[in-house]
Each structure stands twice: as C-alpha cells, then as structure tokens.
mmCIF file of the N, C-alpha and C atoms, coordinates in Angstrom:
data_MODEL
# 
_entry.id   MODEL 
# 
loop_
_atom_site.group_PDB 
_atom_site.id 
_atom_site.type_symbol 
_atom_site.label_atom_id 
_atom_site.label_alt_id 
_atom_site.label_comp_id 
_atom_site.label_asym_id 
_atom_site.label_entity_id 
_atom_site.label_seq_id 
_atom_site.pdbx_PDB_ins_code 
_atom_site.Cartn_x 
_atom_site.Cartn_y 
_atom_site.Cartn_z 
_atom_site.occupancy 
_atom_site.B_iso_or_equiv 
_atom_site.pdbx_formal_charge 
_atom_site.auth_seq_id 
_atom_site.auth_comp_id 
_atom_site.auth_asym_id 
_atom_site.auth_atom_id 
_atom_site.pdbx_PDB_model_num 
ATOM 1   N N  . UNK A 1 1  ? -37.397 37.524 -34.084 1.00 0.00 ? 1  UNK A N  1 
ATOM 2   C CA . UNK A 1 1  ? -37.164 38.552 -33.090 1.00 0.00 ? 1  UNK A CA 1 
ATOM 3   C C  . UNK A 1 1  ? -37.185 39.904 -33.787 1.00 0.00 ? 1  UNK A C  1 
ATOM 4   N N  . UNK A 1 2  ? -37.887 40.610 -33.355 1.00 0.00 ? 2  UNK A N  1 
ATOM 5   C CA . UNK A 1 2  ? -37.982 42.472 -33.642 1.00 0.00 ? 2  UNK A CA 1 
ATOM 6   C C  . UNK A 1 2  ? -36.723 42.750 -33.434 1.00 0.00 ? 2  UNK A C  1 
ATOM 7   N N  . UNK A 1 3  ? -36.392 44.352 -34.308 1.00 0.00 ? 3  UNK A N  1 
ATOM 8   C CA . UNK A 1 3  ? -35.522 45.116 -33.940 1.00 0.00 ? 3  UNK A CA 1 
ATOM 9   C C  . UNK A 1 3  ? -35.468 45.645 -32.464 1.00 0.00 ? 3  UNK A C  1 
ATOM 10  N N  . UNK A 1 4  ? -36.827 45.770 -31.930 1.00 0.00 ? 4  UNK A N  1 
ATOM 11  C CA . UNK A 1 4  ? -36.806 46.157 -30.385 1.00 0.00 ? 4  UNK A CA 1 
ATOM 12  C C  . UNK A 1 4  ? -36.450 45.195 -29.465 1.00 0.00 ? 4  UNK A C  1 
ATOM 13  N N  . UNK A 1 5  ? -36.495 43.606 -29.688 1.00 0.00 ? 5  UNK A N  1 
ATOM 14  C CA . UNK A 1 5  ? -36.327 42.814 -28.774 1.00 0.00 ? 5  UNK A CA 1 
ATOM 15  C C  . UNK A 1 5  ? -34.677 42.567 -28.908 1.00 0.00 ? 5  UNK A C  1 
ATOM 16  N N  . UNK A 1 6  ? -33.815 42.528 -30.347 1.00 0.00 ? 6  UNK A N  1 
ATOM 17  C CA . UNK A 1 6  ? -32.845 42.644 -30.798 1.00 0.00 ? 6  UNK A CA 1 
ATOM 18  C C  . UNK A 1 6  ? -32.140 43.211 -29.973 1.00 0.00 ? 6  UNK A C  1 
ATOM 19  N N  . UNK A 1 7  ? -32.563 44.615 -29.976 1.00 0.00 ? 7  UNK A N  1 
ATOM 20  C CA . UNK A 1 7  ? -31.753 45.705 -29.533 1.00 0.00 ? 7  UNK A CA 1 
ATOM 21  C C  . UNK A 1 7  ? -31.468 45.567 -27.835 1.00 0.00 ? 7  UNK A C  1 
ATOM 22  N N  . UNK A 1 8  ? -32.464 44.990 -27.110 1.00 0.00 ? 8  UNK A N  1 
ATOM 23  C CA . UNK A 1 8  ? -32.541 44.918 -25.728 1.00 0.00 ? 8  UNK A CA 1 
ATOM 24  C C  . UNK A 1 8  ? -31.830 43.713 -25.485 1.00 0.00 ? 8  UNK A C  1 
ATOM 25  N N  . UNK A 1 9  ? -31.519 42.534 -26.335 1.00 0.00 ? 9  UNK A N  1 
ATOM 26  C CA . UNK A 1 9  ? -30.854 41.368 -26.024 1.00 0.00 ? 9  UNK A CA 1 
ATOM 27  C C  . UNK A 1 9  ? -29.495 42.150 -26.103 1.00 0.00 ? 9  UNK A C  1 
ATOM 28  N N  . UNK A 1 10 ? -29.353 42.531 -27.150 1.00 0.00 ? 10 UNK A N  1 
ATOM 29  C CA . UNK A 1 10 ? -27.404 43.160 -26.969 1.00 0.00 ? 10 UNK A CA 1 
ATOM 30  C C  . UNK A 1 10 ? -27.186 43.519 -26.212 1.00 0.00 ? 10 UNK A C  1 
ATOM 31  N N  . UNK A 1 11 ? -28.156 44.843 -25.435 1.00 0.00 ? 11 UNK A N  1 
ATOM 32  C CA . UNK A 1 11 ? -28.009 45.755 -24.164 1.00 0.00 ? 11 UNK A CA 1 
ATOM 33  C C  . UNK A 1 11 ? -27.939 45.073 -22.807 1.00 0.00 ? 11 UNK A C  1 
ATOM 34  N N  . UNK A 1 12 ? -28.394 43.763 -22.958 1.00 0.00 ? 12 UNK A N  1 
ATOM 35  C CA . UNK A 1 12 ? -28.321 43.156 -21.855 1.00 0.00 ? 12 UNK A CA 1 
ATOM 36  C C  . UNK A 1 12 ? -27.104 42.303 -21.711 1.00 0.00 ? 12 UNK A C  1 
ATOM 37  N N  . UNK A 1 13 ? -26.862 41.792 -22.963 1.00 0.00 ? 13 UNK A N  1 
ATOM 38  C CA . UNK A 1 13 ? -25.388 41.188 -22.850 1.00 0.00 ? 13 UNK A CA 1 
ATOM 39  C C  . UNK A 1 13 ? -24.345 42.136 -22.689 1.00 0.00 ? 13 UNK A C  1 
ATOM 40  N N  . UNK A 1 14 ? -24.453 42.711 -23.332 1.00 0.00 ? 14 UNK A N  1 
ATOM 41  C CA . UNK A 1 14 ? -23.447 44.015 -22.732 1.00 0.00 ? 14 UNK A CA 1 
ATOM 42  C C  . UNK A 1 14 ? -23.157 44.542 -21.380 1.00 0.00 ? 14 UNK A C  1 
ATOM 43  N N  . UNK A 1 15 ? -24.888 44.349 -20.567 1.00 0.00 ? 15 UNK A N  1 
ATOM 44  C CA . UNK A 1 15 ? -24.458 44.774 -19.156 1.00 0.00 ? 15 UNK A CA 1 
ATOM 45  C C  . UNK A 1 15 ? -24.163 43.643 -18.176 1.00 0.00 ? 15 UNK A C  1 
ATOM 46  N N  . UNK A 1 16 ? -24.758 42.453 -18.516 1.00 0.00 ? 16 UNK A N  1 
ATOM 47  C CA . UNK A 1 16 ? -24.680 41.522 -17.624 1.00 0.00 ? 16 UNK A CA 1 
ATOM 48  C C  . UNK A 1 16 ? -23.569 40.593 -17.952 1.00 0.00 ? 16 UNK A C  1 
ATOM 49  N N  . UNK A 1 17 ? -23.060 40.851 -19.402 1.00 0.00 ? 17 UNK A N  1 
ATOM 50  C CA . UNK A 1 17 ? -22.035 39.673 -19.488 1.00 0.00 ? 17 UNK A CA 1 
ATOM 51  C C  . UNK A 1 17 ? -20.777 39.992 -20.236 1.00 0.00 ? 17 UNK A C  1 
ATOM 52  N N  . UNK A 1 18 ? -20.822 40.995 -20.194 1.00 0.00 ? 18 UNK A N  1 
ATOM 53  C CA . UNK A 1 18 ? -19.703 42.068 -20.847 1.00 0.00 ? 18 UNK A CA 1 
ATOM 54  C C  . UNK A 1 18 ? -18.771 42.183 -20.035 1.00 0.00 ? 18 UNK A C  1 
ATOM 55  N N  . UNK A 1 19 ? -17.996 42.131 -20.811 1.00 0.00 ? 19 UNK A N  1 
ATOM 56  C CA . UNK A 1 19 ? -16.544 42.736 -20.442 1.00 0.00 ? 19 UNK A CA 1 
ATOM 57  C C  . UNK A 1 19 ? -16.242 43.945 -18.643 1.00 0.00 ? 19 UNK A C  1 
ATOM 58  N N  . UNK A 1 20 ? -16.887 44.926 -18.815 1.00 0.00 ? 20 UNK A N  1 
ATOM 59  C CA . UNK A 1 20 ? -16.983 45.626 -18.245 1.00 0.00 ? 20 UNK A CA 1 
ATOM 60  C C  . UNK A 1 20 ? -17.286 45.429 -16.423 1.00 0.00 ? 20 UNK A C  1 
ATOM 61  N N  . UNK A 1 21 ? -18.508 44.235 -16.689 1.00 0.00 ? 21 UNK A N  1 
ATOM 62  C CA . UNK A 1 21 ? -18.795 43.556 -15.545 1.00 0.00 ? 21 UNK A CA 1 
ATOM 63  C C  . UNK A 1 21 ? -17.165 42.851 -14.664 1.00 0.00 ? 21 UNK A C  1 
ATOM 64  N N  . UNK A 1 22 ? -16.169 42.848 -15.347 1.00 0.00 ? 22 UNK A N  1 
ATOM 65  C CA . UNK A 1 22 ? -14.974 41.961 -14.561 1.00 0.00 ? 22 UNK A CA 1 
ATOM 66  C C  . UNK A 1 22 ? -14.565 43.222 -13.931 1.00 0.00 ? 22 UNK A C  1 
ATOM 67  N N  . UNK A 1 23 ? -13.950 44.008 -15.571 1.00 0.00 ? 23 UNK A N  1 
ATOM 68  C CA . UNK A 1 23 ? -13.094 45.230 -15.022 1.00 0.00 ? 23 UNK A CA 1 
ATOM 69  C C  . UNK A 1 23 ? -13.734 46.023 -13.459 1.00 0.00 ? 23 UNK A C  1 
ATOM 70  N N  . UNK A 1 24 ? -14.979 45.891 -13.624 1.00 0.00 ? 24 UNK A N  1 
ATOM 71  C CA . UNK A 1 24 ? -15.378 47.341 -12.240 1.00 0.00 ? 24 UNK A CA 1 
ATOM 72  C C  . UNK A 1 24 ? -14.970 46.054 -11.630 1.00 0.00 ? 24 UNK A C  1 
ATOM 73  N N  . UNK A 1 25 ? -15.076 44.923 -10.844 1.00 0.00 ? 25 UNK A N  1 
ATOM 74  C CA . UNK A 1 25 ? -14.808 43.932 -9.586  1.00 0.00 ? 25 UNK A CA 1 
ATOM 75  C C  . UNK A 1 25 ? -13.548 44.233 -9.643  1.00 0.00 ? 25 UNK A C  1 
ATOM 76  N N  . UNK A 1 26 ? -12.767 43.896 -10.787 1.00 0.00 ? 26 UNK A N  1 
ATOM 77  C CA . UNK A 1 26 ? -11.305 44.211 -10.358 1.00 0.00 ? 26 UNK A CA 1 
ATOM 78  C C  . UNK A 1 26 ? -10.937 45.739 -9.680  1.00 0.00 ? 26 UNK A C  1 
ATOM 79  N N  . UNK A 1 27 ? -11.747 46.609 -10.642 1.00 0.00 ? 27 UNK A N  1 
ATOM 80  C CA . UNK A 1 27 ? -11.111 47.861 -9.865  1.00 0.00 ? 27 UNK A CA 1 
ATOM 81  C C  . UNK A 1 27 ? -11.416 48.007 -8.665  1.00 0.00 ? 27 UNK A C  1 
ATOM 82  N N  . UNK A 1 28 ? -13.093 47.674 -8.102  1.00 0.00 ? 28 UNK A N  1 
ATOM 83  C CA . UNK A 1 28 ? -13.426 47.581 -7.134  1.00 0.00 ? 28 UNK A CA 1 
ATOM 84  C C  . UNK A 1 28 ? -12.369 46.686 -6.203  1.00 0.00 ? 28 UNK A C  1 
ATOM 85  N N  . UNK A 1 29 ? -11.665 45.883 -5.856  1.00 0.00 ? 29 UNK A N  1 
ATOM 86  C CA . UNK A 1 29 ? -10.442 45.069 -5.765  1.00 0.00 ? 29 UNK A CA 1 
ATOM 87  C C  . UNK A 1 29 ? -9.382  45.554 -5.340  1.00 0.00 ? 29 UNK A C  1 
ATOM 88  N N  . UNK A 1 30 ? -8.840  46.307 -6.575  1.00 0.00 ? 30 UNK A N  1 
ATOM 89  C CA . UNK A 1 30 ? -7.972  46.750 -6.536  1.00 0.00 ? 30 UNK A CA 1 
ATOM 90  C C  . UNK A 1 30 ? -7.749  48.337 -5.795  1.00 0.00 ? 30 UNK A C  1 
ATOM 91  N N  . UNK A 1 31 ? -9.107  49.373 -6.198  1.00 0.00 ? 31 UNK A N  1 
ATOM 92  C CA . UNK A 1 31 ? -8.930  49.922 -5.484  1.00 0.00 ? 31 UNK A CA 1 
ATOM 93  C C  . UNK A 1 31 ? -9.681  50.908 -3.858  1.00 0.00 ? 31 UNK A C  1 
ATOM 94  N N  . UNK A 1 32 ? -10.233 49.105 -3.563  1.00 0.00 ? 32 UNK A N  1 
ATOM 95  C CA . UNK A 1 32 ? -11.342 48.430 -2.137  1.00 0.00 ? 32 UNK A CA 1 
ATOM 96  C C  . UNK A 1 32 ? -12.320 49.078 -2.086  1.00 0.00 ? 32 UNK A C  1 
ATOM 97  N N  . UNK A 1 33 ? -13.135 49.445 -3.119  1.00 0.00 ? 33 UNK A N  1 
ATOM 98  C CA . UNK A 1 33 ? -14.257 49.931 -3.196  1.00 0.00 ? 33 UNK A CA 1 
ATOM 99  C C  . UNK A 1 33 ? -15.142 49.151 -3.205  1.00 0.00 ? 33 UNK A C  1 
ATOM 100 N N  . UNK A 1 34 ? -16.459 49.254 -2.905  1.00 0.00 ? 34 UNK A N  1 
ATOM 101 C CA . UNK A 1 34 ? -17.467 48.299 -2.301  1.00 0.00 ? 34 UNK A CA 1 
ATOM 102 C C  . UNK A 1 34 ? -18.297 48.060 -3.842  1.00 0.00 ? 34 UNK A C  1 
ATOM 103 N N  . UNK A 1 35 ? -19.316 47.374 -4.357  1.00 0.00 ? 35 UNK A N  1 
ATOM 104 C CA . UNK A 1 35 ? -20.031 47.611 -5.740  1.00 0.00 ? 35 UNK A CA 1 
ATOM 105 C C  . UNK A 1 35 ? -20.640 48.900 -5.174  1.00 0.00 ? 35 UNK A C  1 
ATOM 106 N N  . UNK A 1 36 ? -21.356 48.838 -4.210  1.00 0.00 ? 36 UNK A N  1 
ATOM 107 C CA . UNK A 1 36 ? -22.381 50.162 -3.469  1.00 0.00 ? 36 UNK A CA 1 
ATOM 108 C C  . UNK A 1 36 ? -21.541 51.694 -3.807  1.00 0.00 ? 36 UNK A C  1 
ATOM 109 N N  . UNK A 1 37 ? -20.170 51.559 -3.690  1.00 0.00 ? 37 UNK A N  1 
ATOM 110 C CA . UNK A 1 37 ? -19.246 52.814 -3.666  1.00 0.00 ? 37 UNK A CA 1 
ATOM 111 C C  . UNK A 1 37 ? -19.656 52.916 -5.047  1.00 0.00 ? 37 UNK A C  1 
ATOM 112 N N  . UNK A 1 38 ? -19.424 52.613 -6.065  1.00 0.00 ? 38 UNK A N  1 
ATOM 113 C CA . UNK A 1 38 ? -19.017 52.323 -7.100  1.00 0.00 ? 38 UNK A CA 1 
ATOM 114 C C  . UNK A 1 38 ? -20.199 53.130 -7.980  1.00 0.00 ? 38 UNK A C  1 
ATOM 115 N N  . UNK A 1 39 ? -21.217 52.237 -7.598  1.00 0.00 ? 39 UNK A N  1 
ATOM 116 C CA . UNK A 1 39 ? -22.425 52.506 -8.405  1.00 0.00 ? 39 UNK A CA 1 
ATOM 117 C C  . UNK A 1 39 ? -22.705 54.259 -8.226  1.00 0.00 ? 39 UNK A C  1 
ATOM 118 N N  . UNK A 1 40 ? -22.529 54.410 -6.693  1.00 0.00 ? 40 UNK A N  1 
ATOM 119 C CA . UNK A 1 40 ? -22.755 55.917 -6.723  1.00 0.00 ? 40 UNK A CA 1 
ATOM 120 C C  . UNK A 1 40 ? -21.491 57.160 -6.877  1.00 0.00 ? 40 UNK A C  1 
ATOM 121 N N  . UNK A 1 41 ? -20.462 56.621 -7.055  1.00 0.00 ? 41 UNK A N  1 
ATOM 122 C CA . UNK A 1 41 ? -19.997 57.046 -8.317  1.00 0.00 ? 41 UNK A CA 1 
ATOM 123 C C  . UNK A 1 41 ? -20.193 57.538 -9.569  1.00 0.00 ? 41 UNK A C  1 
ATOM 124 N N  . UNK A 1 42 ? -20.645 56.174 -10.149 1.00 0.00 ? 42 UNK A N  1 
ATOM 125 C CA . UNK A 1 42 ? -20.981 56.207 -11.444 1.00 0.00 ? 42 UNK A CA 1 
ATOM 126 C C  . UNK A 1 42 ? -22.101 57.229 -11.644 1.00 0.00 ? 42 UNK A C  1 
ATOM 127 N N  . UNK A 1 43 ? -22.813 57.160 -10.588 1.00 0.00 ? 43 UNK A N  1 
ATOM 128 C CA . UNK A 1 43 ? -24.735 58.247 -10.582 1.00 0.00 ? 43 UNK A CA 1 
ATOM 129 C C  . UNK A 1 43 ? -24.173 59.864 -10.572 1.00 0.00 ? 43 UNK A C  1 
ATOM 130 N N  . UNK A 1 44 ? -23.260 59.857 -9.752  1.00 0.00 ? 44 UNK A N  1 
ATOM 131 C CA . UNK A 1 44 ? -22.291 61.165 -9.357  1.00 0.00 ? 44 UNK A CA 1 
ATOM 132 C C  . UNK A 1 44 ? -21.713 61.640 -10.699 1.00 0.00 ? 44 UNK A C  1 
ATOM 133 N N  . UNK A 1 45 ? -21.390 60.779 -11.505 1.00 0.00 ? 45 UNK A N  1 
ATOM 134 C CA . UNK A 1 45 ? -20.378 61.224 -12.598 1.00 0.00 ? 45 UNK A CA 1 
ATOM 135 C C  . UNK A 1 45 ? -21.461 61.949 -13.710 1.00 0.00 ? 45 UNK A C  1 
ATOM 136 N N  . UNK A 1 46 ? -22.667 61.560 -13.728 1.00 0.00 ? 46 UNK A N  1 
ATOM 137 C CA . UNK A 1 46 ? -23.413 61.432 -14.394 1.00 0.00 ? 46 UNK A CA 1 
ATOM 138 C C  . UNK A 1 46 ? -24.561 62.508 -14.382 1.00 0.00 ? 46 UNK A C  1 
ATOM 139 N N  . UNK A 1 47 ? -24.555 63.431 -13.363 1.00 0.00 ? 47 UNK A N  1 
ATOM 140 C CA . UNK A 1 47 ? -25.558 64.165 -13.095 1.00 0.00 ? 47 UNK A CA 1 
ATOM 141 C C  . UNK A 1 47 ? -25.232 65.432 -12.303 1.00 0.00 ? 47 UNK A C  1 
ATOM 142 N N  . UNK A 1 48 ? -25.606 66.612 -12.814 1.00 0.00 ? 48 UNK A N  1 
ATOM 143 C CA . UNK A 1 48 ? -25.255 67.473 -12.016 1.00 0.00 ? 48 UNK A CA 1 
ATOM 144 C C  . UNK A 1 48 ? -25.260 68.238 -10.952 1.00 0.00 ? 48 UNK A C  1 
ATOM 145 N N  . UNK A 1 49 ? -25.204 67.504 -10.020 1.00 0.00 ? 49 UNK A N  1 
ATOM 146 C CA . UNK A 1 49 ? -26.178 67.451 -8.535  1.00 0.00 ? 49 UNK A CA 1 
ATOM 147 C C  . UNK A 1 49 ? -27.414 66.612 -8.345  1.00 0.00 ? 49 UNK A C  1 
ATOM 148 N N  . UNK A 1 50 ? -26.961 66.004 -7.202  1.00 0.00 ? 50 UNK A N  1 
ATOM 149 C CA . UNK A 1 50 ? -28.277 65.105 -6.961  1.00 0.00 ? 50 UNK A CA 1 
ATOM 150 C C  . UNK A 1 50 ? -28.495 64.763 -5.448  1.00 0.00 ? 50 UNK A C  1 
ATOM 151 N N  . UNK A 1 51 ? -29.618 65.083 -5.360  1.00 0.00 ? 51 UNK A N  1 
ATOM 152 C CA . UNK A 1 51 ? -29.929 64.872 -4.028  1.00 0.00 ? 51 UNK A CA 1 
ATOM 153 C C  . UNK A 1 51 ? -29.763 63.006 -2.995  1.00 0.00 ? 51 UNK A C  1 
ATOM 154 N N  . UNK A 1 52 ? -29.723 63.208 -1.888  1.00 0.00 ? 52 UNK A N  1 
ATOM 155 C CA . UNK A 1 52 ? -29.108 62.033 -1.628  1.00 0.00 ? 52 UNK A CA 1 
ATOM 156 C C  . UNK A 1 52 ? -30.403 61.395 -2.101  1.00 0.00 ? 52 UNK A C  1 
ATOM 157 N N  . UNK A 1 53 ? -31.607 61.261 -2.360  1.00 0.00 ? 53 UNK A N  1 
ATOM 158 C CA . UNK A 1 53 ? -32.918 60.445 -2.480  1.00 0.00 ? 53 UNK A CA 1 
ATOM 159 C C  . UNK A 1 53 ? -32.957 60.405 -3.656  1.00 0.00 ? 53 UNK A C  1 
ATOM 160 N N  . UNK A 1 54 ? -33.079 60.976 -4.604  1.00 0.00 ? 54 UNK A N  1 
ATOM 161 C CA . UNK A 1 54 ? -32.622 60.895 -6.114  1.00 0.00 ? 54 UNK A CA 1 
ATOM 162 C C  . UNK A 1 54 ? -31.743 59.696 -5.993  1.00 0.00 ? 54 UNK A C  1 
ATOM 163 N N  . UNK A 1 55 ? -30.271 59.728 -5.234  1.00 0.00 ? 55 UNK A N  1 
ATOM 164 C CA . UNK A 1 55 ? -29.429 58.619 -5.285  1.00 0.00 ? 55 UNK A CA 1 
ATOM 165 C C  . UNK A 1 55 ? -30.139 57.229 -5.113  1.00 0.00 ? 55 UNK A C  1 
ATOM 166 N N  . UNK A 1 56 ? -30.552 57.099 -3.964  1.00 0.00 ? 56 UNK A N  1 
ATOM 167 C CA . UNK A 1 56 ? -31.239 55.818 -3.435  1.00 0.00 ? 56 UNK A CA 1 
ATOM 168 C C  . UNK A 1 56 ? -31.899 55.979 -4.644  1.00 0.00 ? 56 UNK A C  1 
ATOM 169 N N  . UNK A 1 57 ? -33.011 56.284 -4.918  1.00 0.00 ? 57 UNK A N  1 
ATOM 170 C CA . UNK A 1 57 ? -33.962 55.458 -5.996  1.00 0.00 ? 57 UNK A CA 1 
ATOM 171 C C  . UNK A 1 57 ? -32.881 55.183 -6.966  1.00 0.00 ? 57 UNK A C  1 
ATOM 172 N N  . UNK A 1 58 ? -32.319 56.046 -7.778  1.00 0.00 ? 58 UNK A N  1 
ATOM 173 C CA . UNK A 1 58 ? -31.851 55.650 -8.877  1.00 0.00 ? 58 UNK A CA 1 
ATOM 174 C C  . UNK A 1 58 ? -30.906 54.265 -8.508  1.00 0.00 ? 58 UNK A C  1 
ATOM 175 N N  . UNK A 1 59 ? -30.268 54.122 -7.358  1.00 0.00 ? 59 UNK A N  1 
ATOM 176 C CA . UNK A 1 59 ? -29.609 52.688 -6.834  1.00 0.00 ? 59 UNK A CA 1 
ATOM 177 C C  . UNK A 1 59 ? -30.302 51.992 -6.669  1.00 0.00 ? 59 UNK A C  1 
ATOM 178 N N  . UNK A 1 60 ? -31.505 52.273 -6.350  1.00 0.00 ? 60 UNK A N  1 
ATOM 179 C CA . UNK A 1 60 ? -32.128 51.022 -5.508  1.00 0.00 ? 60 UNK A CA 1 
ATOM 180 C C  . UNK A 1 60 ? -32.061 50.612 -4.389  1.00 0.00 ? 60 UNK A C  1 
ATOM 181 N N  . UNK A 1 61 ? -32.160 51.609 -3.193  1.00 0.00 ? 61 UNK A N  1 
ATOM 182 C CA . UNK A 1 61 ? -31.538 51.043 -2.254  1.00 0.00 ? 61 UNK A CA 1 
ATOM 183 C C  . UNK A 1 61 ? -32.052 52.319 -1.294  1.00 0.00 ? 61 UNK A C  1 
ATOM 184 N N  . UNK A 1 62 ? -31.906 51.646 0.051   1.00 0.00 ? 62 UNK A N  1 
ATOM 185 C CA . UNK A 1 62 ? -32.585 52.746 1.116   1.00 0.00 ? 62 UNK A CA 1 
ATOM 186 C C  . UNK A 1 62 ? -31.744 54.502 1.389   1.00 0.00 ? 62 UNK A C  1 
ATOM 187 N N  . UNK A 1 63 ? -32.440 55.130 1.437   1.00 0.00 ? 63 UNK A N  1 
ATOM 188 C CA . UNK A 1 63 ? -31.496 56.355 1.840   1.00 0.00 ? 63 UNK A CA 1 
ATOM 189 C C  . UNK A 1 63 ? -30.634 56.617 3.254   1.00 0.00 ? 63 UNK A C  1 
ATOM 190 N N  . UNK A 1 64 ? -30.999 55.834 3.596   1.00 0.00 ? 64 UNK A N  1 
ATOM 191 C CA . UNK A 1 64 ? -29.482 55.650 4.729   1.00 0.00 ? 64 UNK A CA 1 
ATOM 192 C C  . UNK A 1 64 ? -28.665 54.935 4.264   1.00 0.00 ? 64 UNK A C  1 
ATOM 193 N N  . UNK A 1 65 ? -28.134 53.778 3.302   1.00 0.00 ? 65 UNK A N  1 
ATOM 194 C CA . UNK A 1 65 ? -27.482 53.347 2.725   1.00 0.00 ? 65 UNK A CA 1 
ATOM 195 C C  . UNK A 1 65 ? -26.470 54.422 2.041   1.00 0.00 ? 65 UNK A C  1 
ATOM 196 N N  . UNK A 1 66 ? -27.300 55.159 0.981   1.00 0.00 ? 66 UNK A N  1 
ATOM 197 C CA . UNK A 1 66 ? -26.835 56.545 0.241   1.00 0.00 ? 66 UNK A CA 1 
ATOM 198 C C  . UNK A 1 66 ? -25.735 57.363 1.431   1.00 0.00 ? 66 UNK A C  1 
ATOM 199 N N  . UNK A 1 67 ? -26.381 57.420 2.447   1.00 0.00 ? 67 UNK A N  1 
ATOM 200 C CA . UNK A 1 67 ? -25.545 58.771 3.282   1.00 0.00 ? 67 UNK A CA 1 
ATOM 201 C C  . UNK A 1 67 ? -24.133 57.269 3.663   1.00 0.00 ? 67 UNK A C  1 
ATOM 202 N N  . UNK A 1 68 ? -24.037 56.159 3.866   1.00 0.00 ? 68 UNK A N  1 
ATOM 203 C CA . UNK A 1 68 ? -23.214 55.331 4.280   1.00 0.00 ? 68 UNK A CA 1 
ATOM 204 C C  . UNK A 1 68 ? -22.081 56.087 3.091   1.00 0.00 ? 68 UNK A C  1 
ATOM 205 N N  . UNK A 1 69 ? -22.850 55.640 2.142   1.00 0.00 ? 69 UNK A N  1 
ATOM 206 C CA . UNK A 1 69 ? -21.528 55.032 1.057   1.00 0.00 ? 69 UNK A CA 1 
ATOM 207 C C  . UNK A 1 69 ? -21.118 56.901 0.359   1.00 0.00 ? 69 UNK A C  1 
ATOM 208 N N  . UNK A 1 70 ? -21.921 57.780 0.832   1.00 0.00 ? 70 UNK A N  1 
ATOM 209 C CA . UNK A 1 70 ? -21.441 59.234 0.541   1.00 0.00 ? 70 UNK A CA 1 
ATOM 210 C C  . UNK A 1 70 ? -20.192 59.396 1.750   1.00 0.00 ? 70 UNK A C  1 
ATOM 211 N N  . UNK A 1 71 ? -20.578 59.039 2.702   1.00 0.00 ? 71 UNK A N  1 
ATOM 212 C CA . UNK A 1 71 ? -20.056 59.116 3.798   1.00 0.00 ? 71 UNK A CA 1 
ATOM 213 C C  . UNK A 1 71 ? -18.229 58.763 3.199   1.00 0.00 ? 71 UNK A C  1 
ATOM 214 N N  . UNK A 1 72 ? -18.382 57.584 2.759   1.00 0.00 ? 72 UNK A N  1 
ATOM 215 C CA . UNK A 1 72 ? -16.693 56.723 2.510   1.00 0.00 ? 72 UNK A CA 1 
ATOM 216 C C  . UNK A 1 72 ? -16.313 57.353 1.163   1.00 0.00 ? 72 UNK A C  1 
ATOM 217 N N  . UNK A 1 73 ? -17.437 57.954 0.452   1.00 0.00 ? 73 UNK A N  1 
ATOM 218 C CA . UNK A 1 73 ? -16.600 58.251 -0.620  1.00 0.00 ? 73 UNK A CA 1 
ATOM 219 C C  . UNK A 1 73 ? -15.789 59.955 -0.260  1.00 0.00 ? 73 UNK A C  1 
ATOM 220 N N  . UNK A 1 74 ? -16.845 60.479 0.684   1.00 0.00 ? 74 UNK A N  1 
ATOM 221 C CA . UNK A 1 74 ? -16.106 61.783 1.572   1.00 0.00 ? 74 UNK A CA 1 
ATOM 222 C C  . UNK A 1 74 ? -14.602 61.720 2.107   1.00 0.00 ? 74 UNK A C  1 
ATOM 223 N N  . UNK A 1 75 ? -14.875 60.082 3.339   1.00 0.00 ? 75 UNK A N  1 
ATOM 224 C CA . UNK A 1 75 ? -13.545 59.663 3.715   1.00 0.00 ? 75 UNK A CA 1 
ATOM 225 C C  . UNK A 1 75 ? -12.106 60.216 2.667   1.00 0.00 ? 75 UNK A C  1 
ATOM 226 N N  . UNK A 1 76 ? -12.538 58.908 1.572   1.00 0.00 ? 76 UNK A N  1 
ATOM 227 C CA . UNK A 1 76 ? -11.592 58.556 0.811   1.00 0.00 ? 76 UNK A CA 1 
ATOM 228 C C  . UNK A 1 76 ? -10.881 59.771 -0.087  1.00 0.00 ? 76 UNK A C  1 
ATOM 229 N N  . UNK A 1 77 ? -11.747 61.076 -0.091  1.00 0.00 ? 77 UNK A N  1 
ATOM 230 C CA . UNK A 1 77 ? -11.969 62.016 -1.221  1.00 0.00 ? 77 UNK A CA 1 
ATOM 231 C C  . UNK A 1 77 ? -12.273 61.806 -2.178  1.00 0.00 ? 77 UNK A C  1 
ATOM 232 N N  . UNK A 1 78 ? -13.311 61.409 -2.426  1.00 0.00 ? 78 UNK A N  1 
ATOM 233 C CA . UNK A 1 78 ? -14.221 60.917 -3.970  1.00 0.00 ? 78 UNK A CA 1 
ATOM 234 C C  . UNK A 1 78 ? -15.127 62.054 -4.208  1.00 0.00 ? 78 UNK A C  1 
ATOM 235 N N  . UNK A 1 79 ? -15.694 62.576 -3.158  1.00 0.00 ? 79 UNK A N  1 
ATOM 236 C CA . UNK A 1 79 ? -16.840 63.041 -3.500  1.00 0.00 ? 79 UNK A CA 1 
ATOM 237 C C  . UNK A 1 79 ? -16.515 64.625 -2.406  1.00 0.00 ? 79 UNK A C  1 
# 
C-alpha cells in the first residue's frame, strides 16, 4: 500500500469508525438535533457565509431541505 492509499485508509477510519461518529449521535440525542441539523452546523461553523445552495451541495441534499433544517436551527437559536 502507498503513502496515498495509507493516508486515505486512516482518514476513513477516522470518519466512519471513529470515535467521534458515537459522540455527535449522542449529542444529537441528547441535545434532539436531527444528523441533518448537525451537519449544517458543522458547514456553518466552517465558512464565512454561505449561501443556502452552497449548503445543499456541500450536504448533499436538496435545497429545500437546507431552508427546513435553517429554519429549526433559527427556531432553536443556532443560527
């Protein structure tokens, strides 16, 4: 195995089987956030303004979805 294939096996265990993967369900859990909330969060934390379509692509996911879960994080005061 290459250093490049190396490097992408860690990165993947890291995201898919890491630690990290419990903690967000729990917080999500604990504090009833959806994964969908969550993720755009995380896009939010990360960028300095972003348009709601920027959001969707970078999620993956339709742009009415985006205005849903902007919508609850408005509710809640997240965003």
């Amino acid at each position: 195995m290459g250093v490049a294939e190396d490097a992408f096996e860690r990165l993947r265990r890291i995201v898919f089987e890491g630690e990290h993967v419990e903690r967000m369900a729990a917080l999500g859990v604990r504090m009833k956030l959806s994964p969908g909330v969550i993720k755009t969060l995380m896009r939010l934390a990360k960028a300095d303004g972003v348009s709601m379509g920027e959001m969707a692509r970078g999620i993956g996911c339709d742009p009415s979805y985006i205005t849903a879960l902007v919508d609850d994080l408005d509710e809640r005061g997240l965003a």
